[in-house]
Structure formats: structure tokens, C-alpha cells
VOGU-3710 file (C-alpha; in Angstrom, 3 decimals, decimal comma):
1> xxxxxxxxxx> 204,820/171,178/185,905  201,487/173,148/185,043  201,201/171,974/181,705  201,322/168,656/178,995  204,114/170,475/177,999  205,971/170,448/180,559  205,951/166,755/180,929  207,859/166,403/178,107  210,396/168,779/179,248  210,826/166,687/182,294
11> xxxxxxxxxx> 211,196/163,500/180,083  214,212/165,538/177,974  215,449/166,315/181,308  215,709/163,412/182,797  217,309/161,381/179,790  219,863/164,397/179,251  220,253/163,542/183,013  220,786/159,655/182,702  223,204/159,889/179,734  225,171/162,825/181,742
21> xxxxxxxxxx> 225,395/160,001/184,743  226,704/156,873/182,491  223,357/154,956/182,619  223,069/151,869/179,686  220,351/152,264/177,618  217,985/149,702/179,725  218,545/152,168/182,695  217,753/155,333/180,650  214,549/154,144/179,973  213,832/152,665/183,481
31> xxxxxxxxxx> 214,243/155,964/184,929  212,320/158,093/182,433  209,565/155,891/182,083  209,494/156,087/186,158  210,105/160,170/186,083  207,521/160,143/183,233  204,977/158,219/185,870  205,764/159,888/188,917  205,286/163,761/187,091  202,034/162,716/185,229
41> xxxxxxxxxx> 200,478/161,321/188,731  201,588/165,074/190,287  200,208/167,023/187,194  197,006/164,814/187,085  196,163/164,211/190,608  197,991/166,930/192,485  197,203/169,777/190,242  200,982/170,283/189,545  204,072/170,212/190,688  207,986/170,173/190,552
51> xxxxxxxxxx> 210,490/167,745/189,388  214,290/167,968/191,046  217,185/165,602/189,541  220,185/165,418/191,677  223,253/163,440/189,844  224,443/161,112/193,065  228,041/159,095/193,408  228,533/156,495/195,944  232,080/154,806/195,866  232,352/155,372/192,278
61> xxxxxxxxxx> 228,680/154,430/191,537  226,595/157,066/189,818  223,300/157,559/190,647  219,981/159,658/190,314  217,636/161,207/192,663  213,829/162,081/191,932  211,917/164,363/193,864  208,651/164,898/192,403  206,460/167,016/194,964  203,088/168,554/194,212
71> xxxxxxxxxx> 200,957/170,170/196,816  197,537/168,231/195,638  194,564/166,496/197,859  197,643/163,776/199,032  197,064/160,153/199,183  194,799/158,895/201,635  195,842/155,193/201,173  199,376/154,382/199,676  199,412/151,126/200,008  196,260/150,797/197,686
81> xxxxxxxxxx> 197,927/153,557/195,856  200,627/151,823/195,409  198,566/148,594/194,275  198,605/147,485/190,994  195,552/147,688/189,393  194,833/150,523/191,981  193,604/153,770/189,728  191,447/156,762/190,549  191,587/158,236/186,881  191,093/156,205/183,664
91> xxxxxxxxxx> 195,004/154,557/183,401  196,119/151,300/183,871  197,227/151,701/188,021  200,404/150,801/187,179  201,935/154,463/188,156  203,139/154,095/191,593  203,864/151,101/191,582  204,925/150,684/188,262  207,962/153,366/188,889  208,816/152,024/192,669
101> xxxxxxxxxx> 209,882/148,674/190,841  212,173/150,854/188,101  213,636/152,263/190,517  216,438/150,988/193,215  215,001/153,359/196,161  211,714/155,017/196,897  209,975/157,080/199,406  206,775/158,023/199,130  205,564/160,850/201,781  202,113/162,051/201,693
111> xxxxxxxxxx> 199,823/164,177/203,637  195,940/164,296/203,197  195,133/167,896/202,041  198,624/169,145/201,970  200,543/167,231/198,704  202,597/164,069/198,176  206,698/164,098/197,625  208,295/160,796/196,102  211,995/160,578/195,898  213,471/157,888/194,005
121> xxxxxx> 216,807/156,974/193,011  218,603/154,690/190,782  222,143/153,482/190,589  223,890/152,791/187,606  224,848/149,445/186,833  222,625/147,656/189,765
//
């Protein structure tokens, strides 16, 4: 992602992704909204990044995985990071947060000076 543009590509992505996998509508739109948080944070605060969406099964349960990496400043403190209320731009700080609770999993892995990775995954029907 290097450009506004490319955030909505991601977003088209993602919900070709979800309807691919099964998902109700509800779920759809959890995990965009989530993917649409998680790529804005690496396009605003780490300069960029990628977006990888791996369709998961688990005993007949079908799922996907985010990975959203970016090779920005990192995030010195996630727990205030991942804070509501919590912003270093002009949003809301409900980002991070915001898409941990849409999802059903997340990781968050950060190093300062060398770029942040979230994966998060959702199951359908949970």
C-alpha cells in the first residue's frame, strides 16, 4: 500500500475474500472495517506497507488471516497503542483496538525503528 488508492483495493480485496470464505454479512463487514483499520494505520504511520489474506479451514470452519506489515518507526508502546482513545494522528484511537475486538485472533509484533506486523484472523460463524 503506497497510496489512498490502494486502500480501497485492499477493502475490495478483502470483501471479495470474505464472500469467497462463506462469511454472513455482519462478518463481512467486521473484517473489512478491521482490514480497512489495520492498512490505514500501516499507510499513515508506517509509511506503507503490505496486506496478505490467507483463506483458513479448521474442522470445517472457514476462516481469514490478516497480515498487515509495514516497515515504519514501530510502536514504542502497544498497550497505549492499543488503548482506546490512544491516537498519535488526528482519528478517533479506535484503530488498534477497534480491529483487535472485530476480530477472533490478533498478534501484534512490533519493533522500534524496524516496522510493525499484525495478523488477525476471523472464523466464520463464531
Amino acid at each position: 500500500m503506497r497510496t489512498e488508492e490502494d486502500l480501497l483495493t485492499v477493502r475490495h480485496a478483502v470483501r471479495a475474500a470474505t464472500l469467497r470464505a462463506g462469511f454472513s454479512i455482519v462478518d463481512q463487514t467486521r473484517v473489512v472495517t478491521a482490514a480497512s483499520e489495520l492498512a490505514r494505520n500501516a499507510y499513515i504511520h508506517g509509511g506503507g506497507g503490505t496486506v496478505t489474506i490467507d483463506q483458513l479451514t479448521l474442522g470445517g470452519n472457514a476462516g481469514l488471516r490478516l497480515t498487515v506489515k509495514d516497515e515504519g518507526p514501530g510502536i514504542v508502546d502497544t498497550d497505549a497503542a492499543l488503548a482506546d482513545g490512544f491516537t498519535t494522528g488526528a482519528g478517533l484511537g479506535h484503530g488498534l483496538g477497534g480491529a483487535r475486538r472485530l476480530m477472533d485472533d490478533f498478534e501484534l509484533h512490533t519493533v522500534p525503528g524496524q516496522g510493525t506486523t499484525v495478523i488477525a484472523t476471523r472464523w466464520a460463524g463464531r
